[in-house]
Each structure stands twice: as structure tokens, then as C-alpha cells.
C-alpha positions in Angstrom: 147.8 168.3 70.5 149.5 165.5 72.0 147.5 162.3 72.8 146.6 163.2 76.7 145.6 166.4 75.8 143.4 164.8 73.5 141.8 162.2 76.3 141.1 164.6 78.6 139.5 167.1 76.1 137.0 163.9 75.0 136.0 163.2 78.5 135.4 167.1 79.0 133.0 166.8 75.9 131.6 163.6 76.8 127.9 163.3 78.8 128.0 159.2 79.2 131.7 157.7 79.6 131.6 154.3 80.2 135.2 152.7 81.6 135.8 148.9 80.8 138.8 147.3 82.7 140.6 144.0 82.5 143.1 142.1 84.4 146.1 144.9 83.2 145.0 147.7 86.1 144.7 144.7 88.7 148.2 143.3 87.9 149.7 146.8 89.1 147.8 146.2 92.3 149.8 142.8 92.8 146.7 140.6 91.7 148.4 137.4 89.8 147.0 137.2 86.2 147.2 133.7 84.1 148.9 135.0 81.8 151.7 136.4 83.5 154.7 134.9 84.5 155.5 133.5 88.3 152.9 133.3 91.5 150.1 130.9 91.6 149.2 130.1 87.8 152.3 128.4 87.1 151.5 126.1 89.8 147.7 125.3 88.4 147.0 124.3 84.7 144.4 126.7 84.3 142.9 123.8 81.4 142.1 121.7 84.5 140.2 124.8 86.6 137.7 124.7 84.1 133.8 125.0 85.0 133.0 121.4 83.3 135.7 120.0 85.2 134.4 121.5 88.5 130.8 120.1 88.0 132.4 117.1 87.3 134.0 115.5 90.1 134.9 115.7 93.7 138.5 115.7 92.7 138.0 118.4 90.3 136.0 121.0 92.7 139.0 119.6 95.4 141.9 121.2 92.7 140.0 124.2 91.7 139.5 125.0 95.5 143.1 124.5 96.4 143.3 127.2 93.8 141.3 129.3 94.7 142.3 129.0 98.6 145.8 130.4 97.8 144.3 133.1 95.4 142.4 134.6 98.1 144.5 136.3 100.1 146.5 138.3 97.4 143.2 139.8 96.2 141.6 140.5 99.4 144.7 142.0 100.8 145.0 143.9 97.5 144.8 147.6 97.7 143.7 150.1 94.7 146.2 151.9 92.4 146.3 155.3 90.9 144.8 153.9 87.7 141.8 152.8 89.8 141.5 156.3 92.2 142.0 158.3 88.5 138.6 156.4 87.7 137.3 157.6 91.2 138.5 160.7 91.0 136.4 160.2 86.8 133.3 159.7 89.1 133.3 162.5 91.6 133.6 164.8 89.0 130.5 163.6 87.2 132.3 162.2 84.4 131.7 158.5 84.8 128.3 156.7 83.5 129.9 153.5 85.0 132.7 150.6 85.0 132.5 147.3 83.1 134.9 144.9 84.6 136.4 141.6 83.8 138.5 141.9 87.2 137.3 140.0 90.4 138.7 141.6 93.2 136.4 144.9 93.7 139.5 147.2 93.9 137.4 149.6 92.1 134.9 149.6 94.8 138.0 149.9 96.9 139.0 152.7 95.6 135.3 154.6 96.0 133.3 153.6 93.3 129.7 153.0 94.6 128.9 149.0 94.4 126.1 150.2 91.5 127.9 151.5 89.4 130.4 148.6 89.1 129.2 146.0 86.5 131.1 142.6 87.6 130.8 140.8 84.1 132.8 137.8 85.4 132.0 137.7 88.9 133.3 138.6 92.3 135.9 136.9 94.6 134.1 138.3 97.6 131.4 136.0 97.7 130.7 132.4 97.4 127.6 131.2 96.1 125.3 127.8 96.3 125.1 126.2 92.9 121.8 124.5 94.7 119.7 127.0 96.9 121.4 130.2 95.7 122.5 131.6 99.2 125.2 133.4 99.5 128.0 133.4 101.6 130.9 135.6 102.5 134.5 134.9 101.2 136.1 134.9 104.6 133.6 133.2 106.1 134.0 129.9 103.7 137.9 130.6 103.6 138.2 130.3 107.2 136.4 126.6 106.5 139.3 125.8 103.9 141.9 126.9 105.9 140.4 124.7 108.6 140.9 121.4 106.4 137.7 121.6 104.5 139.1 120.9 101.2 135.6 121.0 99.1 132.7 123.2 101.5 129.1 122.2 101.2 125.6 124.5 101.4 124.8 124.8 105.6 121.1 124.5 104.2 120.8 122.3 101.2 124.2 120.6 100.9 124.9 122.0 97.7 127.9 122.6 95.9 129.6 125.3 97.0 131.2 127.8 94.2 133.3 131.0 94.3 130.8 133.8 92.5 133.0 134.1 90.0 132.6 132.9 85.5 135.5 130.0 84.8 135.9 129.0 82.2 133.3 127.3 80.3 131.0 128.7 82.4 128.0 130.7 80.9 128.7 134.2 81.0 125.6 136.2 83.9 123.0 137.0 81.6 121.4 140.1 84.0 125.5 141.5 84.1 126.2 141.0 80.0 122.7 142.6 79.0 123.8 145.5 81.2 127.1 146.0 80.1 125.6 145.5 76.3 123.1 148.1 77.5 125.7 150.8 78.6 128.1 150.4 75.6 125.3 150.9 73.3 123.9 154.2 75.0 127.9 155.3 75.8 129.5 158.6 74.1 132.8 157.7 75.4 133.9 154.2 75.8 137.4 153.7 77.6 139.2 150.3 77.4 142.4 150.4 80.6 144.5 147.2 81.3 142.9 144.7 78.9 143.9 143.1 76.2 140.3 142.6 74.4 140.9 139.0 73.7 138.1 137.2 76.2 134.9 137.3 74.3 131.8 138.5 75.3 133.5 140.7 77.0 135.5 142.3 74.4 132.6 143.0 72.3 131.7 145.7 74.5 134.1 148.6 73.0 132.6 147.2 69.6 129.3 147.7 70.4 130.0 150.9 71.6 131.7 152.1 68.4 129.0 150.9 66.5 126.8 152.7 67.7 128.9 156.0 68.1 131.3 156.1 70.6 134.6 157.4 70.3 137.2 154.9 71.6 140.3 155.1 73.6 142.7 151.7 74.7 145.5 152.0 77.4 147.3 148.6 77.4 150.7 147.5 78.1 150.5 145.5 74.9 148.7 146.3 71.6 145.2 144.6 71.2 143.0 143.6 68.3 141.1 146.2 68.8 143.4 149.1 68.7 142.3 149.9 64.4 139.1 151.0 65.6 140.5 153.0 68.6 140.7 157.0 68.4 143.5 157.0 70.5 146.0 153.9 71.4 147.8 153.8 74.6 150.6 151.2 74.5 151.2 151.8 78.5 150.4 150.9 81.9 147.0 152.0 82.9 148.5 153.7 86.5 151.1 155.7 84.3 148.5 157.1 81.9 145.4 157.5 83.2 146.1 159.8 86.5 147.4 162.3 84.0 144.9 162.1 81.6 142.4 162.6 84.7 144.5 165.6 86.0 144.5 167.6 82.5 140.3 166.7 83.0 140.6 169.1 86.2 142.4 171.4 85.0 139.9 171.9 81.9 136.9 171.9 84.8 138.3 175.0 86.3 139.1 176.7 83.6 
């Protein structure tokens, strides 16, 4: 039985799948990751775009804003790919318990995925919160304010600092967002890692916890990960490439 075969036939057997997804299914969408070569990172010392450093200063929130400014319209005109509509395609057929993602950019509510069953464990892109008051604001809305000269943007009621609702780093992780993700690992019969390479803790904990307490495991990365000796099945591939077929052989077995 080769290793799709095997995939499909654990998700056909599997009553709570939980899919966990890092910046490997967003870079085959176009969305620049830090670690890859050319784009915006190598232009930014990702070091200085730290969360200390943007609670420091006016100059720091200035840079990290600047960043952020030109990283905006890549993700927002990003569209989904087929790794993302095979997850879809994992939740209309009743397969999918939910998504834990590291990614900012909401492709996979792009892609169909209801808003609830998305858990966001470092944030969103889309909005832009008040580190003061808490109110929330819309992305274009403050970009519009940046592209307009405003190089570090201000609460309208409190005159707060403004922040992108995303984690940097440094930043303490959401508590609500990590007990849930912890919370659906655990209680997972399935757990499936796509496009991350499991490295960026708490987050990668998650397939961990999930094996611990049962799960069977399966990793699709372009690159082999430290967690890939716990793994039932390793994937060393890209996440578009692997998972529409595995996700096709699922149908197939549904009609049967």
C-alpha cells in the first residue's frame, strides 16, 4: 500500500482529524516567509521586529510598521492553493474537526473554511488591534492611514498604540487560542502537520500532544522536521502536490 493510499484510508477511519498548518502551504500561495530567500525579509532584520522592540520606542513601532505596510498587500491579495481547497474539500465531506494555524493571512478561510473552525494561534493580518482599549480595527482601513504618511497610527478613542493582531516575536503566545489548540490535539484521532517545519514552539507541541495521547500522525513538508520519528507517515513534499491526492483517494473511498 503505498503511502497516499495509506493517508486517505486513515482519514476514512478517523472520527476527529485535526489539520495543523505552517508557513509551507502559504509560501505556495506567494506569501513571503522569513526564512526564505528574496521579497521583503531580506530587507528587514527580523531581530529588530521583535515585540520588545516595538513596545519600546517610537522608532521601533516606526520600522516594524514600514514592515508590515509592504507585507500587506502580498497577503491580502493572496489567493488559496490546492493544498488549502483539499483541506476544504476535508471539511465538506465531514472529515475535518478543525485547523490549527501558524499562518496569518486567512487563506484557509479563503478557501471555505468557516471563521470557527480556524484556530489562528499566532494571529491574523486582517485586523489591527489597540494595545490600550482593545478595539479593533480593520486592516485596510489602518493601511489606507499608512499609505497616507501615517508612519506609526494611534487609537481614534484612547490614543493607544496601535498593533497588527498578529504574535512577534517575544510576544506572549493568546492564551484563549493555545488552550484551544492544546484542547483539540488532545481529543484528536488524526492529527495532520502540512507545510511546517515544527520548529516554533508552543506551536509545535501540538502534533506531540496529540500523539501522546493517541493520535496517529502524518507530516507533509518540503524539508524533514524534528518531528518526523514520531510520524506514521513522512511526506518530504510540497503540501499542494500531496494533499489534493491524498483528499481525492478520500472520495473515492466515500463512494465506494
Amino acid at each position: 500500500m503505498d503511502r497516499i493510499e495509506t493517508c486517505a484510508d486513515m482519514i476514512l477511519e478517523s472520527a476527529r482529524i485535526v489539520v495543523f498548518t505552517g508557513a509551507g502551504i502559504s509560501t505556495e500561495s506567494g506569501v513571503s516567509d522569513f526564512r526564505s530567500p528574496g521579497g521583503i525579509w531580506d530587507r528587514f532584520d527580523p531581530a529588530e521586529l521583535n515585540y520588545q522592540t516595538f513596545m519600546a520606542s517610537e522608532a521601533g513601532r516606526e520600522k516594524y510598521w514600514e514592515f508590515s505596510r509592504l507585507l500587506w498587500p502580498g497577503v491580502a491579495e493572496a489567493e488559496p492553493n490546492a493544498g488549502h481547497f483539499a483541506i476544504a474539500e476535508l471539511y465538506r465531506l465531514g472529515k475535518l474537526e478543525g485547523i490549527i494555524t501558524q499562518n496569518i493571512d486567512s487563506l484557509h478561510q479563503k478557501s471555505g473554511v468557516p471563521e470557527e473552525k480556524v484556530i489562528e494561534i499566532h494571529g491574523t493580518l486582517k485586523w489591527v488591534i489597540c494595545l490600550g482599549c482593545g478595539k479593533r480595527y480593520p486592516r485596510p482601513e489602518i493601511q489606507s492611514r499608512l499609505d497616507s504618511g501615517d508612519k506609526v497610527p494611534r487609537c481614534d478613542d484612547c490614543g493607544g498604540i496601535l498593533k497588527p493582531a498578529t504574535i512577534s516575536f517575544g510576544q506572549p503566545m493568546p492564551e484563549r487560542e493555545t488552550r484551544e489548540a492544546e484542547a483539540m490535539s488532545a481529543g484528536c484521532d488524526l492529527f495532520l502537520a502540512a507545510g511546517s517545519s515544527l520548529v516554533v514552539y508552543p506551536a509545535a507541541q501540538m502534533p506531540l500532544i496529540a500523539k501522546d495521547n493517541g493520535a496517529r500522525l502524518v507530516i507533509i513538508n518540503l524539508t524533514p522536521t524534528p518531528h518526523d520519528r514520531y510520524s506514521d507517515v513522512v511526506f518530504c513534499e510540497k503540501t499542494g502536490e500531496v494533499l489534493p491526492r491524498i483528499v481525492e483517494r478520500v472520495k473515492a473511498g466515500l463512494e465506494k
